[in-house]
C-alpha positions in Angstrom: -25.3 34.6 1.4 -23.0 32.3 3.3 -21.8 29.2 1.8 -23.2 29.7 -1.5 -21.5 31.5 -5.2 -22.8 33.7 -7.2 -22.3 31.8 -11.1 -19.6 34.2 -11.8 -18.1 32.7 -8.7 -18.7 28.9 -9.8 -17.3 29.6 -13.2 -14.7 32.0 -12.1 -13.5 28.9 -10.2 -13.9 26.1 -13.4 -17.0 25.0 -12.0 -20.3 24.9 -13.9 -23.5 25.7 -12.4 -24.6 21.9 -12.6 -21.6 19.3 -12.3 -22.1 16.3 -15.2 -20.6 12.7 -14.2 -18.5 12.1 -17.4 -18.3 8.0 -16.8 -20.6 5.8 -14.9 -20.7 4.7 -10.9 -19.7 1.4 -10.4 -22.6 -0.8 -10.1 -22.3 -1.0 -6.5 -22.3 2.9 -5.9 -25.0 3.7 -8.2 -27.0 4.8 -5.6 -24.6 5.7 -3.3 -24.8 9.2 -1.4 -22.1 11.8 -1.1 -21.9 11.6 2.5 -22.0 7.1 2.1 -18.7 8.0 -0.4 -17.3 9.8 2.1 -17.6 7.5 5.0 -16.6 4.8 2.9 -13.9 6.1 1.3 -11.5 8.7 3.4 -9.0 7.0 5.4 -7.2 9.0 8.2 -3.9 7.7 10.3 -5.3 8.6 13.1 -7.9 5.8 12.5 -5.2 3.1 11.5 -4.1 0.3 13.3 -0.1 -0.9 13.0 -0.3 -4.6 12.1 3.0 -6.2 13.2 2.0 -9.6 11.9 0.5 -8.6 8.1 3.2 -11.2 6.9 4.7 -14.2 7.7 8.0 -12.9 7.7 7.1 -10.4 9.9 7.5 -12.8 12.3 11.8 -12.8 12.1 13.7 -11.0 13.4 15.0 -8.5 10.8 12.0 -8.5 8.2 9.8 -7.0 11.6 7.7 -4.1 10.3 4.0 -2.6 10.7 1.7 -2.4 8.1 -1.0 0.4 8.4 -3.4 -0.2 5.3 -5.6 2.7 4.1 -6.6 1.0 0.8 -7.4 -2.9 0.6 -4.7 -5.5 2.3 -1.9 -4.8 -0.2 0.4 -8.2 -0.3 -1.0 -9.4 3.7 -4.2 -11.2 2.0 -5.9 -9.5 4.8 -8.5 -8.4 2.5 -11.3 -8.7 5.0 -10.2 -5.5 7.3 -13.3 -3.2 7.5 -10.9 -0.3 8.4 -9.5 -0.3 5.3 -10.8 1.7 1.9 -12.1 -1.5 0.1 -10.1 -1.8 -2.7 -10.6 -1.7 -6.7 -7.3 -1.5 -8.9 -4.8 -0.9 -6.6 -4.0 -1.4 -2.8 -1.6 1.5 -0.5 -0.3 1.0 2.7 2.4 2.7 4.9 4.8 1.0 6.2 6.7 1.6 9.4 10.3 -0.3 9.8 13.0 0.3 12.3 16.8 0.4 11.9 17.9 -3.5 11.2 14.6 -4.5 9.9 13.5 -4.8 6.2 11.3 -7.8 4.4 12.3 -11.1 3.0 13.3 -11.3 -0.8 9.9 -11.8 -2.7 7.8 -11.7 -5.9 4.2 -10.2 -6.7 1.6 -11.1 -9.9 1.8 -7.3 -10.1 3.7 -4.4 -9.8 4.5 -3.0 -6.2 6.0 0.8 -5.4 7.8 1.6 -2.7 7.7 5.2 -1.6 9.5 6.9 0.6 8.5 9.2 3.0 10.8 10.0 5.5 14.3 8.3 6.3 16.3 6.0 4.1 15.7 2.9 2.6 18.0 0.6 1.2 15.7 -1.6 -2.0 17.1 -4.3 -4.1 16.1 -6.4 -7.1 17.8 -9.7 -7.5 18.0 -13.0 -10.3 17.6 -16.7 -9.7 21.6 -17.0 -9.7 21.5 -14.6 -6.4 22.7 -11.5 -8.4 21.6 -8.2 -6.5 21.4 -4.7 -7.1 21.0 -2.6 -4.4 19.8 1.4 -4.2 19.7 3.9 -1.1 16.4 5.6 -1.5 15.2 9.0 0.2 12.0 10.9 0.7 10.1 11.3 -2.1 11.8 9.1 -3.9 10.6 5.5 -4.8 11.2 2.1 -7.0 8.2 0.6 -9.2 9.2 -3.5 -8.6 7.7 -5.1 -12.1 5.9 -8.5 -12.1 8.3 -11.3 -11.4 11.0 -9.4 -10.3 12.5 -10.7 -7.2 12.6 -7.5 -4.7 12.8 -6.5 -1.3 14.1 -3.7 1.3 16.3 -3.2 3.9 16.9 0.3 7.0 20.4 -0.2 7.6 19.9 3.5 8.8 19.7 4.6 12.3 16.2 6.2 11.6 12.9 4.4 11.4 11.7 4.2 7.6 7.9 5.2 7.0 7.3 4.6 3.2 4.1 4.0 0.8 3.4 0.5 -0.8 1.4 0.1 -3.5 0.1 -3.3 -5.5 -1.4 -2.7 -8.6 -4.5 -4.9 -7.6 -7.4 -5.0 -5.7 -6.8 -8.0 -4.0 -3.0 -9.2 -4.8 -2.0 -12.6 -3.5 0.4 -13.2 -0.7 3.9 -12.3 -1.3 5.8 -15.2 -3.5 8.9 -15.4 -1.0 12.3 -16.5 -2.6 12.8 -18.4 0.5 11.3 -22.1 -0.5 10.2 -22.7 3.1 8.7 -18.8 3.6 7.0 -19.1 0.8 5.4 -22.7 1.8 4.3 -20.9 5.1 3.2 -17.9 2.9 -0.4 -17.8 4.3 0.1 -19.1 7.9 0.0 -15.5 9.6 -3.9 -15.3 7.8 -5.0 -19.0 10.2 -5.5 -16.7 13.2 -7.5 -14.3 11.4 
């Protein structure tokens, strides 16, 4: 019969004739359907839309990238888009950045990943005296930035970058810019929203 499995089949395959939930649905998706968990939670690029202004800085020339976020608002604080996969412990965007362009020196509550998908990118970490340490990264390659740590990234290739971000929250707060007067303006790219 077409599109069903004999047991042998299911268990051939690790499955058991009746699947067992091991841990418990979030409250909110107790009663949730299959086909609501789907549509609630698959994100395809296709469906994305580049944000060119998901950060103040964005705004300079040099730190001008595009944000496309698949899960939650990642450092933007644009945790209201109803494109993205609403977020619970972590956020992941992909970001696109052209040669010359990177993001202003900065500091999360949490720990942010860069991942690189194709081209180069140049990340750094740096101290309160201005010391920095600089690394050339390549696909499928990536940095984990901890807490605190002041961090950033630069394409000084002649490629565009595409890379993954991740925040290790739901809802992070806006990036913590080094720059005293970025960081004052931290949240004015969100006024328009």
């Amino acid at each position: 019969m077409l599109g069903s499995e004999s047991k042998s089949e299911s268990q051939r395959r690790g499955r058991s004739a009746v699947s067992v939930a091991r841990h418990p649905r979030p409250p909110e998706l107790a009663d949730a359907t299959l086909e609501d968990i789907m549509d609630t939670y698959v994100a395809r690029y296709r469906d994305r839309v580049p944000d060119w202004e998901a950060f103040e800085d964005a705004k300079i020339e040099g730190f001008r990238r595009a944000q496309h976020r698949f899960i939650g608002a990642g450092g933007s604080g644009k945790h209201g888009d109803p494109n993205a996969i609403p977020a619970r412990a972590h956020t992941l965007s992909i970001m696109y950045v052209e040669p010359g362009q990177g993001n202003a020196a900065h500091t999360h509550e949490v720990e942010e990943t860069f991942f690189v998908l194709k081209g180069l990118l140049d990340v750094f970490v740096e101290d309160e005296t201005g010391r920095r340490l600089e690394t050339r990264l390549g696909p499928w390659e990536c940095i984990t930035c901890p807490p605190g740590v002041i961090h950033g990234y630069d394409n000084v290739s002649l490629e565009p970058v595409w890379f993954q971000v991740m925040l290790g929250r739901g809802q992070p707060e806006t990036m913590g810019y080094a720059d005293k007067d970025l960081y004052e303006r931290r949240g004015d790219h969100l006024k328009d929203e």
